[in-house]
C-alpha positions as CSV (number, residue, x, y, z in Angstrom):
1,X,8.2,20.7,43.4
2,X,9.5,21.1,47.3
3,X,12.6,20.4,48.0
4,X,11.7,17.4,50.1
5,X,9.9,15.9,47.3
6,X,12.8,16.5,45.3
7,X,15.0,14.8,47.0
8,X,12.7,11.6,47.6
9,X,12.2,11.4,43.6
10,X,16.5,11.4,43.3
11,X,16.8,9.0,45.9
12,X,14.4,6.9,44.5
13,X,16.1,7.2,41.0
14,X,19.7,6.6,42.9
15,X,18.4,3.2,44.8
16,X,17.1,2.2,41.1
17,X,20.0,3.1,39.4
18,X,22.1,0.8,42.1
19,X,20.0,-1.9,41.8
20,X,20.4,-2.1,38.1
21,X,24.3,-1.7,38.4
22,X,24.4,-5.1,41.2
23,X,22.4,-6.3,38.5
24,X,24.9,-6.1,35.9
25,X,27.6,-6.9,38.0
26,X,26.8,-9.5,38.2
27,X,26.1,-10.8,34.5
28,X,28.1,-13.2,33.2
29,X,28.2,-11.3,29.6
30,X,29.7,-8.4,31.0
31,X,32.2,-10.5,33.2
32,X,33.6,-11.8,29.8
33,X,33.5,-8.7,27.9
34,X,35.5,-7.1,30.9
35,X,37.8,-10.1,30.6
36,X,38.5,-10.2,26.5
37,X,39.4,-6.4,26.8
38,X,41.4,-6.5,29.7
39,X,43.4,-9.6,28.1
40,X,43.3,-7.7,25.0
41,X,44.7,-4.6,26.1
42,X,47.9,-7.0,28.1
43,X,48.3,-8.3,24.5
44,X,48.7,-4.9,22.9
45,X,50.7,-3.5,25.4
46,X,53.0,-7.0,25.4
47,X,53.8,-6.6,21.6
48,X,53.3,-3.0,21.0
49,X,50.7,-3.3,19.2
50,X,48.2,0.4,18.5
51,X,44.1,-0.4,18.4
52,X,44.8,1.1,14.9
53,X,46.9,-1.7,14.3
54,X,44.8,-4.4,15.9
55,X,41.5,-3.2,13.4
56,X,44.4,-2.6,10.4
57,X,45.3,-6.5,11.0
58,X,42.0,-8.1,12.0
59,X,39.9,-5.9,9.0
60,X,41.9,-4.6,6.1
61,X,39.0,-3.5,4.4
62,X,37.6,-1.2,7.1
63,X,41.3,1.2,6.0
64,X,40.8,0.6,2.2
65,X,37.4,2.1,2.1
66,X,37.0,5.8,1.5
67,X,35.4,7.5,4.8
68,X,34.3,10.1,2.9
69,X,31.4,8.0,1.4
70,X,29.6,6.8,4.6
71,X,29.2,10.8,5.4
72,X,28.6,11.9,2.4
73,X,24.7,12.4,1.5
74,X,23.4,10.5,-1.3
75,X,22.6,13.2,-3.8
76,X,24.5,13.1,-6.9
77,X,26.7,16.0,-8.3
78,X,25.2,19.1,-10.4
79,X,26.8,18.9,-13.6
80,X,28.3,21.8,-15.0
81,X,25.8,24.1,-17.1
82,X,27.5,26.7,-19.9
83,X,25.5,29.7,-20.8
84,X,26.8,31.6,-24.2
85,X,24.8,35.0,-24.5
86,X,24.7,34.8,-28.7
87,X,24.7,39.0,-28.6
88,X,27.8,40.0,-26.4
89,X,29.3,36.1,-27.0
90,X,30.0,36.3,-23.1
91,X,30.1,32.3,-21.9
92,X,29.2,31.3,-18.2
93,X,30.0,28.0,-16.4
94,X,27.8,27.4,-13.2
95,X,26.5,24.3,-11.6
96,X,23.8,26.3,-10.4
97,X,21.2,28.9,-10.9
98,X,22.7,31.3,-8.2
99,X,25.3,32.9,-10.6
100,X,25.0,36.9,-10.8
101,X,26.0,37.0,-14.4
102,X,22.8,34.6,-15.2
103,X,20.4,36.4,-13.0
104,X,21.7,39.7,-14.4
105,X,20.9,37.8,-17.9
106,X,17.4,36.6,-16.6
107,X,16.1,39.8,-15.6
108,X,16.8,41.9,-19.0
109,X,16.2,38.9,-21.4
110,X,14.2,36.7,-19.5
111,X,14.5,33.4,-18.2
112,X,13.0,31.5,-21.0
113,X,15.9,33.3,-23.4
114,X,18.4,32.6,-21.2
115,X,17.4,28.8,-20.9
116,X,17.8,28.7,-24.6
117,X,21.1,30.0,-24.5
118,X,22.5,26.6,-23.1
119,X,25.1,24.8,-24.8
């Protein structure tokens, strides 16, 4: 693309882009938004008053609840899995099948064995 063209296409982009911020400018919508947080921000700053403070008093609930539970993904926890090997009595505890003591165990006595060996 040549410069020239270049330059039309942003300028073209820049006198759309304008004409949608007039636009909005003028909507009443926005006007009011602009308005309530203004005001709202006069109020805070009157009393002393923290936006933490202002969600605190206007939804109690939104602090109560954990925030650890809207991130967290929705599949449940592994429970824990004991292995007892019934010839050396060695136990294992793993919530997985990545443990190196239980693949050791799979490869000499085979993972059907060590399945059994679950308590």
């Amino acid at each position: 693309m040549s410069k020239l063209a270049e330059f039309k296409a942003l300028e073209a982009q820049l006198a759309a882009q304008l004409k949608q911020l007039d636009a909005m400018k003028n909507d009443d919508g926005l006007k009011r938004e602009i308005e309530f947080e203004n005001k709202l921000r006069q109020l805070m700053a009157q009393y002393g008053v923290g936006l933490k403070e202002v969600i605190a008093l206007l939804d109690p609930q939104r602090l109560a609840r954990p925030a650890s539970t809207e991130s967290s993904s929705p599949r449940r926890e592994r429970k824990v899995k004991i292995y007892k090997n019934p010839k050396t009595g060695e136990v294992v505890e793993t919530k997985g099948g990545n443990h190196k003591v239980l693949k050791l165990w799979k490869q000499e006595f085979g993972a059907d064995a060590v399945e059994s060996w679950l308590q």
